[in-house]
Biopython code that builds the backbone (N, CA, C, O; Angstrom):
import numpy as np
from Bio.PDB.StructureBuilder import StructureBuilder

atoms = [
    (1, "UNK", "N", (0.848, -1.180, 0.000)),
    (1, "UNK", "CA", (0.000, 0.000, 0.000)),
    (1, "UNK", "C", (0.895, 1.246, 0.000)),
    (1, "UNK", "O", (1.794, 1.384, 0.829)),
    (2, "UNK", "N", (0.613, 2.184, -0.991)),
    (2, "UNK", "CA", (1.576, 3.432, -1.145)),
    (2, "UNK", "C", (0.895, 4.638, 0.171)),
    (2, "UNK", "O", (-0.137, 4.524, 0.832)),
    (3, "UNK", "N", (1.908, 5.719, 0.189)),
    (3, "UNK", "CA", (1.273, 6.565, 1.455)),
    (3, "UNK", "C", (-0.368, 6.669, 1.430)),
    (3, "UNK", "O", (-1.185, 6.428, 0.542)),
    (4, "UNK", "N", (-0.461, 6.990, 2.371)),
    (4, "UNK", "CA", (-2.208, 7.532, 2.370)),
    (4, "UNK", "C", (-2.571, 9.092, 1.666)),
    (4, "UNK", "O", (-1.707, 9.912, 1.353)),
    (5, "UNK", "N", (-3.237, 9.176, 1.593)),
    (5, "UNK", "CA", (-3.736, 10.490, 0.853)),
    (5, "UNK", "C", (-4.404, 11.366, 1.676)),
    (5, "UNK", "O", (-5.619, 11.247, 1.833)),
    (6, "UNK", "N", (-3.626, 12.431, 2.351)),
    (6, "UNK", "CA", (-4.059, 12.953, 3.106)),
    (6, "UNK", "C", (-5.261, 13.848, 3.211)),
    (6, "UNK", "O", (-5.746, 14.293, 4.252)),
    (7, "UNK", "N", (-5.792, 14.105, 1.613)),
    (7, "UNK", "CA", (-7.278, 14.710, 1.710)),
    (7, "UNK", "C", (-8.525, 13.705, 1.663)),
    (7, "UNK", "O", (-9.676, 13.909, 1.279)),
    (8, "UNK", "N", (-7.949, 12.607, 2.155)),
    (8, "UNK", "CA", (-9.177, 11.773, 2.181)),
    (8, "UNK", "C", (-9.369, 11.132, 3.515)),
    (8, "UNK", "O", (-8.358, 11.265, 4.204)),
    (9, "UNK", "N", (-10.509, 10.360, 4.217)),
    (9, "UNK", "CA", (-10.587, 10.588, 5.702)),
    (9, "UNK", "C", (-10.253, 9.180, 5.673)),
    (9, "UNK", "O", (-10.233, 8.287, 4.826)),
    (10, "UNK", "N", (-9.999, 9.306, 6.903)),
    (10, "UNK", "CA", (-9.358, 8.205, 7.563)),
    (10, "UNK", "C", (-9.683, 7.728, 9.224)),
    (10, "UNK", "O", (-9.902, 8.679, 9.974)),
    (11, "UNK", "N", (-9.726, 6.500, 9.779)),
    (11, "UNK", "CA", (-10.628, 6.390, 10.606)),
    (11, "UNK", "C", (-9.771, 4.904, 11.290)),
    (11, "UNK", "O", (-9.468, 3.930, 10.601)),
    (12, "UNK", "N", (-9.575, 5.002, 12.348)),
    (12, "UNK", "CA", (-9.052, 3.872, 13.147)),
    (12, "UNK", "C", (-10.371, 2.530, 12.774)),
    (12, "UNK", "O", (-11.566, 2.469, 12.484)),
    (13, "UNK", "N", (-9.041, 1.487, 13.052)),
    (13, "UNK", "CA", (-10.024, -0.027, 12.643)),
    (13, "UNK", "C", (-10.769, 0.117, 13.422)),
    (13, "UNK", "O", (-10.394, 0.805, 14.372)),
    (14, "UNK", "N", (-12.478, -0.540, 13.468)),
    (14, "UNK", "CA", (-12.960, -0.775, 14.833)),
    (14, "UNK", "C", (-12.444, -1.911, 15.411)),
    (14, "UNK", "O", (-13.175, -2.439, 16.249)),
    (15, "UNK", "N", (-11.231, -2.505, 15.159)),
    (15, "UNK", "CA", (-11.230, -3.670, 16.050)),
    (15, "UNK", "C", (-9.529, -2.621, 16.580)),
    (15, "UNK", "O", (-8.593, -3.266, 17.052)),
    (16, "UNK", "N", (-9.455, -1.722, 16.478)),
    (16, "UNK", "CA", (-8.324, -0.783, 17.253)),
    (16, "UNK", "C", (-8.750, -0.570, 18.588)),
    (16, "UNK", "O", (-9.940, -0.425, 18.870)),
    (17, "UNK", "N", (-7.639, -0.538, 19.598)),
    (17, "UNK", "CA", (-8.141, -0.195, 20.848)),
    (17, "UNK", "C", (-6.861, 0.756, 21.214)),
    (17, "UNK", "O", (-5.727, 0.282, 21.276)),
    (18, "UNK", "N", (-7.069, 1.795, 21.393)),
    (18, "UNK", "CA", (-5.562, 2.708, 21.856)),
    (18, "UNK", "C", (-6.108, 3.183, 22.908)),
    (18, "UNK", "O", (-7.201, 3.718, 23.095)),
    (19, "UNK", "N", (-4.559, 2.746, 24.115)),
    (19, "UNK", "CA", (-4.142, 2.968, 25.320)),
    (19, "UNK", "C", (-3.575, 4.424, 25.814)),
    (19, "UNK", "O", (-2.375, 4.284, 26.050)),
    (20, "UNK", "N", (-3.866, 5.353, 25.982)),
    (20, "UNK", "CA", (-2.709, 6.642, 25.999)),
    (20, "UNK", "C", (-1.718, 6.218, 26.724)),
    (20, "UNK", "O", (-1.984, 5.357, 27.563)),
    (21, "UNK", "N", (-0.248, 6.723, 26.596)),
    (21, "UNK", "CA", (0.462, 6.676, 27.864)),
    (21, "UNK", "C", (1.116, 7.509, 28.054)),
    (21, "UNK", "O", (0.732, 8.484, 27.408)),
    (22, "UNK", "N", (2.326, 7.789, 28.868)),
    (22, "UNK", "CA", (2.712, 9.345, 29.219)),
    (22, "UNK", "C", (3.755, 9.748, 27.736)),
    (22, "UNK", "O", (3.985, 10.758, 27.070)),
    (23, "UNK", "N", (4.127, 8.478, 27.727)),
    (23, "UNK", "CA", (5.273, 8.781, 26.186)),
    (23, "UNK", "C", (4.451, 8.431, 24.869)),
    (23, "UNK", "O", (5.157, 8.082, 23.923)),
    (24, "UNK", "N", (3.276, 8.460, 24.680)),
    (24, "UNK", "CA", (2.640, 8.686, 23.956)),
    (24, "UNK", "C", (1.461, 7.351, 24.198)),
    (24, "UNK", "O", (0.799, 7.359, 25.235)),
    (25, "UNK", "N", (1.277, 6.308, 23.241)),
    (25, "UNK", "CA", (0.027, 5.739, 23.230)),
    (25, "UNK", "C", (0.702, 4.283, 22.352)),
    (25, "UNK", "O", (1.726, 4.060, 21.706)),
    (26, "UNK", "N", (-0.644, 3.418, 22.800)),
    (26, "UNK", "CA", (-0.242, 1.813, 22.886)),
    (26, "UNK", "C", (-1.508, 1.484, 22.138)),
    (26, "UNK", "O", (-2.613, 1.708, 22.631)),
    (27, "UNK", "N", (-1.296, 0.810, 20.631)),
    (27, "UNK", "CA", (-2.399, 0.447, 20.251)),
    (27, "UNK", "C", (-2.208, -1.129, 19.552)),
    (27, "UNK", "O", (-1.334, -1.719, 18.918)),
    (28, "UNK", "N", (-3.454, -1.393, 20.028)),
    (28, "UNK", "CA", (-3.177, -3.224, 19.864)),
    (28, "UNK", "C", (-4.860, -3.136, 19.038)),
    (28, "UNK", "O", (-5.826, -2.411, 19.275)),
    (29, "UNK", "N", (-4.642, -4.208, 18.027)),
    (29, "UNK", "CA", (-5.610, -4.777, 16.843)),
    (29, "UNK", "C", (-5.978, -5.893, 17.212)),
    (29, "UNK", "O", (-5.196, -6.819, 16.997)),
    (30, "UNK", "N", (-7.252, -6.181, 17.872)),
    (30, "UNK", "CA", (-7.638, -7.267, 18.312)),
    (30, "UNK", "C", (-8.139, -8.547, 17.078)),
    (30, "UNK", "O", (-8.358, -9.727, 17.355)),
    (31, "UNK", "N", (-8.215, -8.040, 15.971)),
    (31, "UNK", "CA", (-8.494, -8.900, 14.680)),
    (31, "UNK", "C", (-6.679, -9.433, 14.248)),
    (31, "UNK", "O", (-6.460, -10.541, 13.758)),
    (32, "UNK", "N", (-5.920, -8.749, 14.447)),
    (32, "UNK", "CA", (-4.226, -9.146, 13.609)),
    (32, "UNK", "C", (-3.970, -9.511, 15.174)),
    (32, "UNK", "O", (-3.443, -10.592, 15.438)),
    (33, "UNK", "N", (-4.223, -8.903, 15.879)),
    (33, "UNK", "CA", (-3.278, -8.879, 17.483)),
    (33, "UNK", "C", (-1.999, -8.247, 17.249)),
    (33, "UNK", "O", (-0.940, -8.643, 17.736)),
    (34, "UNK", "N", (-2.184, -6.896, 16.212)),
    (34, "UNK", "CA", (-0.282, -6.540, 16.537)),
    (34, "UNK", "C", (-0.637, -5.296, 17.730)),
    (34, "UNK", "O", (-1.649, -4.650, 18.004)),
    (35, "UNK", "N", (0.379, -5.333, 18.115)),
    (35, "UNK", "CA", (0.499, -3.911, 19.101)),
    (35, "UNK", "C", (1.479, -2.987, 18.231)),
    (35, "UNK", "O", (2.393, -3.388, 17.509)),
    (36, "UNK", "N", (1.189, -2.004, 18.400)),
    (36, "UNK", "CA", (2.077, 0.160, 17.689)),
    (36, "UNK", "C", (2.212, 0.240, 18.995)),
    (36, "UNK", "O", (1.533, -0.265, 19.890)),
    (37, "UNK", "N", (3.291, 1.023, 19.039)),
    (37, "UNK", "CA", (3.545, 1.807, 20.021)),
    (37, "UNK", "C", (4.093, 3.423, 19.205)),
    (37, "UNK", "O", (4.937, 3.742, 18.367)),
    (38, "UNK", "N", (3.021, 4.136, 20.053)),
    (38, "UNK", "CA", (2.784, 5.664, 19.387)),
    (38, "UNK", "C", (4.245, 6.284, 20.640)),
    (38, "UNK", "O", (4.328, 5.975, 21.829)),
    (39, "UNK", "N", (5.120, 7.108, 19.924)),
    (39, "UNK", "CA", (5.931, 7.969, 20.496)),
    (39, "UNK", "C", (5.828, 9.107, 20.586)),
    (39, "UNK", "O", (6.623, 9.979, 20.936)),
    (40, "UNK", "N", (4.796, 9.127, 20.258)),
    (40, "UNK", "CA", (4.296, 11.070, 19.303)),
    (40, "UNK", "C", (3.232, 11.453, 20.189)),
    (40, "UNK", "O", (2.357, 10.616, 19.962)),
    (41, "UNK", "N", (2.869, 12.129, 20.944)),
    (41, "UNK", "CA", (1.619, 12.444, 21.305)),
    (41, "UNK", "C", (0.756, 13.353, 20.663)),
    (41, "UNK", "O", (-0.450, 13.497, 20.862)),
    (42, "UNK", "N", (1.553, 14.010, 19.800)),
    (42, "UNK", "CA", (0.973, 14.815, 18.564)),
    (42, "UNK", "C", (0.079, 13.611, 18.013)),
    (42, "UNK", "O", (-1.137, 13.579, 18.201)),
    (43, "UNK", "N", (0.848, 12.525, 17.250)),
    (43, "UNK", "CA", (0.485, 11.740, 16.559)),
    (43, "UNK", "C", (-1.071, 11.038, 17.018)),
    (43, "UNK", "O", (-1.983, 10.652, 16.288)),
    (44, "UNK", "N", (-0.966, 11.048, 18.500)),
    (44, "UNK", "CA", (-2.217, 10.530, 19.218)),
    (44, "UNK", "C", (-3.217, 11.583, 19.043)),
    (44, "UNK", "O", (-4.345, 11.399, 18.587)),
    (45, "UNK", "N", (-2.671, 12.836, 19.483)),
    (45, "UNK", "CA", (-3.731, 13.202, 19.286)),
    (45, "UNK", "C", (-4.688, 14.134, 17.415)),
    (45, "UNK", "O", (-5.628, 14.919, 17.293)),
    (46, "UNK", "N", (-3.857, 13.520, 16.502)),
    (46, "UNK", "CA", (-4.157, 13.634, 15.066)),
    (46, "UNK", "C", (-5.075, 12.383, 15.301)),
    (46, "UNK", "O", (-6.241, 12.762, 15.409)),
    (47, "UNK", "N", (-4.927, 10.764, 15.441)),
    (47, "UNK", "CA", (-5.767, 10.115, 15.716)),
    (47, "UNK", "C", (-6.954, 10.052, 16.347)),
    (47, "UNK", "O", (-7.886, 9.348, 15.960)),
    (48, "UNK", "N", (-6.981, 10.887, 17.487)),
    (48, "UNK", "CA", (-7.885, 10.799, 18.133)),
    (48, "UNK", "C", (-9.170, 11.645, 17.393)),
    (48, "UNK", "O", (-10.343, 11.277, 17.339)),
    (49, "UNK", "N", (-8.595, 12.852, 16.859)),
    (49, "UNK", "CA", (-9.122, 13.639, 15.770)),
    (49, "UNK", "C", (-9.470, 13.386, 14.245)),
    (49, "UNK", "O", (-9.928, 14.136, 13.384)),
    (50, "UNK", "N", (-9.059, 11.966, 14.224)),
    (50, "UNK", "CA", (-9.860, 11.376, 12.564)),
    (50, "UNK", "C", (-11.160, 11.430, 12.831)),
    (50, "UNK", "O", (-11.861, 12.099, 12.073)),
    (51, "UNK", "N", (-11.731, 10.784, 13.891)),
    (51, "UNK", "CA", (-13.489, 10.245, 13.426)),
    (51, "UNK", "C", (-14.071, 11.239, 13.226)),
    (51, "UNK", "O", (-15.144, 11.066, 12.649)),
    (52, "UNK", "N", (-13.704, 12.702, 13.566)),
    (52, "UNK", "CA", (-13.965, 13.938, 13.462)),
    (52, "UNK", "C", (-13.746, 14.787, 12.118)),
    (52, "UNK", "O", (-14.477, 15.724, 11.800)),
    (53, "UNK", "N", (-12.839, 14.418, 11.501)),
    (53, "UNK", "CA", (-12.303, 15.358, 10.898)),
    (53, "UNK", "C", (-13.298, 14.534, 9.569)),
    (53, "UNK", "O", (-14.039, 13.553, 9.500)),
    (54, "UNK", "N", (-12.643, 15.905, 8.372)),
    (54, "UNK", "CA", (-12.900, 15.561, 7.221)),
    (54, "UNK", "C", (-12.451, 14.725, 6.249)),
    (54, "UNK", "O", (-12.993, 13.978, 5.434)),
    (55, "UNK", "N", (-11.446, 14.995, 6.495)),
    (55, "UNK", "CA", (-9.694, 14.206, 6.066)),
    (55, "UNK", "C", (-8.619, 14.380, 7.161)),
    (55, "UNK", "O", (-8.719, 15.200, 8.075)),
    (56, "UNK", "N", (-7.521, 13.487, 6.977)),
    (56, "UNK", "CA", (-6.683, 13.399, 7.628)),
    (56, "UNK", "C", (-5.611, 14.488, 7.904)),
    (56, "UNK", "O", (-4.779, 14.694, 8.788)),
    (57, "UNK", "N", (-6.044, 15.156, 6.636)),
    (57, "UNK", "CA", (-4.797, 16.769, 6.708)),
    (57, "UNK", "C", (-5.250, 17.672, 7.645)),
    (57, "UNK", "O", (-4.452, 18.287, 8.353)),
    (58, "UNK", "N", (-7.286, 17.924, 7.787)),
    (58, "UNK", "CA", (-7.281, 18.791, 8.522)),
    (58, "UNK", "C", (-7.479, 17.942, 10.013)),
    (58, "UNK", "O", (-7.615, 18.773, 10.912)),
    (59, "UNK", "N", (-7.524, 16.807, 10.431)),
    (59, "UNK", "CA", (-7.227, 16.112, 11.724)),
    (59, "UNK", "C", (-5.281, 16.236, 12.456)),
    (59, "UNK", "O", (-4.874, 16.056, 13.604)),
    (60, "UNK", "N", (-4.591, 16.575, 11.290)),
    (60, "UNK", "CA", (-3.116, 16.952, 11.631)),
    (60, "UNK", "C", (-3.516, 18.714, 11.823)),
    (60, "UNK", "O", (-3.228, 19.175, 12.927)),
    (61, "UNK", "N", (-4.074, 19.558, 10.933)),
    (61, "UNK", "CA", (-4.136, 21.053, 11.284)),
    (61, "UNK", "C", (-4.485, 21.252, 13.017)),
    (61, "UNK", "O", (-4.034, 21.987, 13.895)),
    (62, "UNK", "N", (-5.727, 19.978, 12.951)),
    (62, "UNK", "CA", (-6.118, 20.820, 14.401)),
    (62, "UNK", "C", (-5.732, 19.968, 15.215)),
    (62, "UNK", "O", (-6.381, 20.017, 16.260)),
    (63, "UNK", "N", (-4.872, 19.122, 15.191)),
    (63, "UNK", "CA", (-3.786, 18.974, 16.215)),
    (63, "UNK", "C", (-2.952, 19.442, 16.182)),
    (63, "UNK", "O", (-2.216, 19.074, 17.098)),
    (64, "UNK", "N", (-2.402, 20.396, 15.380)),
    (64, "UNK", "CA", (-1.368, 21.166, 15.357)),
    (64, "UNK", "C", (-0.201, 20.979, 14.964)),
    (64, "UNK", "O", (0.756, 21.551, 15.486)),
    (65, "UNK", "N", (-0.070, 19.951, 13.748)),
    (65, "UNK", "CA", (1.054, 19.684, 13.134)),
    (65, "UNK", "C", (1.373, 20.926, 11.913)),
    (65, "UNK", "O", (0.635, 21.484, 11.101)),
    (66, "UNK", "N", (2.318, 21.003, 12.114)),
    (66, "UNK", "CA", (2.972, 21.993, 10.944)),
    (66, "UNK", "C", (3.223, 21.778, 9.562)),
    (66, "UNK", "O", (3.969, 20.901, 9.128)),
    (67, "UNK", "N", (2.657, 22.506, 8.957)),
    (67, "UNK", "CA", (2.847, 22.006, 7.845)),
    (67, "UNK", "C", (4.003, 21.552, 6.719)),
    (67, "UNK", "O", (3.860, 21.245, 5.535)),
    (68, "UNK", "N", (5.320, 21.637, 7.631)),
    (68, "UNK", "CA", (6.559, 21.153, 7.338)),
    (68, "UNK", "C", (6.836, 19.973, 7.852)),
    (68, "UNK", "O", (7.660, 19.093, 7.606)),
    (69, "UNK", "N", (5.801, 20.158, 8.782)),
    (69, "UNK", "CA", (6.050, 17.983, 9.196)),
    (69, "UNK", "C", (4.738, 17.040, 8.727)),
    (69, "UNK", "O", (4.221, 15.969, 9.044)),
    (70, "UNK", "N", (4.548, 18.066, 7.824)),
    (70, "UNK", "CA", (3.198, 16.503, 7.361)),
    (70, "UNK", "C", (3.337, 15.635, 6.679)),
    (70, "UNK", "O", (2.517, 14.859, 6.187)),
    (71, "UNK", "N", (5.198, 15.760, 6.543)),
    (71, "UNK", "CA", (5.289, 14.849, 5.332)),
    (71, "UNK", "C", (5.791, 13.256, 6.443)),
    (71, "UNK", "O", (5.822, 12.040, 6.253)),
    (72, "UNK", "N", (6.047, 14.012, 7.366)),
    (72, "UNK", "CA", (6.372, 13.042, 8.475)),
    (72, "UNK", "C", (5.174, 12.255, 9.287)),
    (72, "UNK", "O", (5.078, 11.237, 9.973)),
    (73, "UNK", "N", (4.430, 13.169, 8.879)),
    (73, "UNK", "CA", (3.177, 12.648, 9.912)),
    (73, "UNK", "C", (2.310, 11.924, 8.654)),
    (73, "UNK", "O", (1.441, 11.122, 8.996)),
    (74, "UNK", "N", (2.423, 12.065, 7.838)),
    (74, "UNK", "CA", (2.367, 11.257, 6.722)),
    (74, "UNK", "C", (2.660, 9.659, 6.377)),
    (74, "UNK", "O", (1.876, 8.732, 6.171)),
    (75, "UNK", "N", (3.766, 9.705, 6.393)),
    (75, "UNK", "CA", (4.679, 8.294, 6.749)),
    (75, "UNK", "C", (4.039, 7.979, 7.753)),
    (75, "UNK", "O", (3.374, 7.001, 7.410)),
    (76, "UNK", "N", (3.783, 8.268, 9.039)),
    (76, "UNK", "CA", (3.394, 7.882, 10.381)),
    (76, "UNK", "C", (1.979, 6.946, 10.221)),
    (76, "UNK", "O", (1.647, 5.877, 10.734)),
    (77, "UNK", "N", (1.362, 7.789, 9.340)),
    (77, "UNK", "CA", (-0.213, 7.400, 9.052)),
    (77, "UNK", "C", (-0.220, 6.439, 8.140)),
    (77, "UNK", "O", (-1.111, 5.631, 7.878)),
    (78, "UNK", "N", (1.125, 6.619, 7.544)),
    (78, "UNK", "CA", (0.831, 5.360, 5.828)),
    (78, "UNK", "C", (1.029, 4.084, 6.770)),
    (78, "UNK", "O", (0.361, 3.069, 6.571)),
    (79, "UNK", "N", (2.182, 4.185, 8.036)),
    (79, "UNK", "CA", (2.700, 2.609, 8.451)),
    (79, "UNK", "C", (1.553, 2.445, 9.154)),
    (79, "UNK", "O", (1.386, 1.261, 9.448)),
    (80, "UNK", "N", (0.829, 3.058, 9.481)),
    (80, "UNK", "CA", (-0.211, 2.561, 10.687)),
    (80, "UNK", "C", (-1.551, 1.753, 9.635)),
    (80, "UNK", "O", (-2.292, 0.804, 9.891)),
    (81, "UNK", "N", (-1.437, 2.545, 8.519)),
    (81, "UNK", "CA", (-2.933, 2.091, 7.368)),
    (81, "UNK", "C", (-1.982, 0.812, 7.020)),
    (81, "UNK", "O", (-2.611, -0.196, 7.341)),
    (82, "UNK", "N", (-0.799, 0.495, 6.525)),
    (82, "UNK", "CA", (0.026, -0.404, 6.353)),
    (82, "UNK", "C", (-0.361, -1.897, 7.169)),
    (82, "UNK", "O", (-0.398, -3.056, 6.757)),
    (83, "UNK", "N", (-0.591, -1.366, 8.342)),
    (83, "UNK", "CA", (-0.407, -2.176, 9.847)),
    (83, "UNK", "C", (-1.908, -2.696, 9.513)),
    (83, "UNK", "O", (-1.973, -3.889, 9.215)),
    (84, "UNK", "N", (-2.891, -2.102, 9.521)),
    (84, "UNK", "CA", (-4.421, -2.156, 9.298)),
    (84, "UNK", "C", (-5.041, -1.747, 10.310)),
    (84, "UNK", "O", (-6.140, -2.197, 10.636)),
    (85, "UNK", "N", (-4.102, -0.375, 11.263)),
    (85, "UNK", "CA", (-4.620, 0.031, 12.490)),
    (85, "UNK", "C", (-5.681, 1.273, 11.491)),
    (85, "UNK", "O", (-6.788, 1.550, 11.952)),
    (86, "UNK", "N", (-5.313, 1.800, 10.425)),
    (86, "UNK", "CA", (-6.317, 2.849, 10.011)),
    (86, "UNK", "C", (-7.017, 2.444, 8.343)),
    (86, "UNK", "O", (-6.513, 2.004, 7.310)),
    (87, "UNK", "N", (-8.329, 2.831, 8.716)),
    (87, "UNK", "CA", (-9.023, 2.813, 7.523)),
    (87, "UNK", "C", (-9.588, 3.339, 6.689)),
    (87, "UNK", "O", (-10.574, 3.843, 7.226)),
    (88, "UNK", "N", (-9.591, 3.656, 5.179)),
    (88, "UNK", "CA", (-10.212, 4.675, 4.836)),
    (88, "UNK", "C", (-11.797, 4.607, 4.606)),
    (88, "UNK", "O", (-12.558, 3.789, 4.089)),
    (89, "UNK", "N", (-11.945, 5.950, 5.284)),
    (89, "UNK", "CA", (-13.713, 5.819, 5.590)),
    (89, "UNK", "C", (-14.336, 5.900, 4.353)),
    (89, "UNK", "O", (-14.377, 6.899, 3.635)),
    (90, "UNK", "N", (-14.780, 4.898, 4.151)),
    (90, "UNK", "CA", (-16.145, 4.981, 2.585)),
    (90, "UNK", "C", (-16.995, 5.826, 3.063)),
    (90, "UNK", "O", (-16.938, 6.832, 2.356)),
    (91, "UNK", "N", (-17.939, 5.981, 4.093)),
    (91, "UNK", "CA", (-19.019, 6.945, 4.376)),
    (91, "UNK", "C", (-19.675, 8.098, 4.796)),
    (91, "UNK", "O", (-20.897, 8.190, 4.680)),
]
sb = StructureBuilder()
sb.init_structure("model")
sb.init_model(0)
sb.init_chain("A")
sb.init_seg("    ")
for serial, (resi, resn, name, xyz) in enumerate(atoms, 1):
    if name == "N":
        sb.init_residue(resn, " ", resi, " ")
    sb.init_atom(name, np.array(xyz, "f"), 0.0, 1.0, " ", f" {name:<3s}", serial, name[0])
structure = sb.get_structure()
């Protein structure tokens, strides 16, 4: 799977369950059983802000990623859709 496309929305698996923790967040896929471990708390909280958002670019705006690191937070999101922790929302 090539990067994700950041004007299109994106939405944690429902079989995702993320843990916060102080160094960021712990997410385990109860359908694969892999566990992520999030280092970013930015990154958590861009996630936490998908089911919300429109797309994934403006779920990074209003978490406050810069727009010189979206290419990073980018990658971040492609390994996680990679993983099958994120999905793109048909609806």
């Amino acid at each position: 799977m090539p990067d994700i496309d950041l004007d299109r929305a994106w939405d944690l698996h429902p079989q995702v369950s993320v843990r916060p923790e102080p160094f960021g967040a712990l997410l385990y896929h109860f359908g694969t059983r892999k566990l992520s471990f999030l280092k970013d708390r930015r990154l958590l909280a861009v996630l936490e802000g998908l089911a919300d958002a429109p797309t994934a670019r403006d779920a990074c705006t209003a978490a406050g990623v810069p727009a010189s690191d979206l290419a990073a937070y980018r990658a971040a999101l492609s390994a996680l859709a990679r993983s099958s922790m994120l999905v793109e929302r048909t609806s």
